[in-house]
C-alpha positions in Angstrom: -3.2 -29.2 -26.9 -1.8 -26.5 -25.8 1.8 -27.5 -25.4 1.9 -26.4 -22.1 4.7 -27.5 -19.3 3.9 -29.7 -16.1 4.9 -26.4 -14.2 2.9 -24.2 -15.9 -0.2 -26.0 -14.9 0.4 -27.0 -12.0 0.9 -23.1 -11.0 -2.1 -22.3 -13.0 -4.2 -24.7 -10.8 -2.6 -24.8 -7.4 -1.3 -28.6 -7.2 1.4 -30.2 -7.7 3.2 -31.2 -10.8 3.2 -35.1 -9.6 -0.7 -34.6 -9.6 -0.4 -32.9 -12.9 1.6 -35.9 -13.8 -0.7 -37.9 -12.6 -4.0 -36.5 -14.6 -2.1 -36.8 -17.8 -1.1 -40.1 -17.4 -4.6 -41.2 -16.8 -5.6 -39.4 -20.2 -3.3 -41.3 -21.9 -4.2 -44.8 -20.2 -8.2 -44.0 -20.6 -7.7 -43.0 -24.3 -5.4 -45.9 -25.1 -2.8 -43.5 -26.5 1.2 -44.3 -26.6 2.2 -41.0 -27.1 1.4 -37.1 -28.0 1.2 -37.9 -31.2 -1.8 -40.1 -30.5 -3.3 -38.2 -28.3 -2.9 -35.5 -31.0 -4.8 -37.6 -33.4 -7.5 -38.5 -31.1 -8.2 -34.3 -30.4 -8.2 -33.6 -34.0 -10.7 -36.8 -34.9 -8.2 -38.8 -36.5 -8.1 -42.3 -36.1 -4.8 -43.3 -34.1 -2.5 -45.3 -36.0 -1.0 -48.3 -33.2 2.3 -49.7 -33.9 
């Protein structure tokens, strides 16, 4: 939500930016979102509109 980089995280936490990579994906998969805009949706309590 935050609109931070790959980079920026991964320095934040201490791993790499393919694990960084790696969480987000996940997210996406486990939340059944296409993109940021659905994930977007989904934080605010919107229902995510599927194409």
């Amino acid at each position: 939500m935050a609109g931070r980089l790959n980079k920026q995280i991964a320095d934040d936490l201490g791993i790499s930016i393919k694990t960084v990579e790696a969480h987000r994906a996940n997210i996406m998969e486990k939340l059944n979102a296409n993109t940021v805009a659905d994930l977007l949706k989904i934080a605010l309590g919107q229902t995510a509109v599927k194409a």
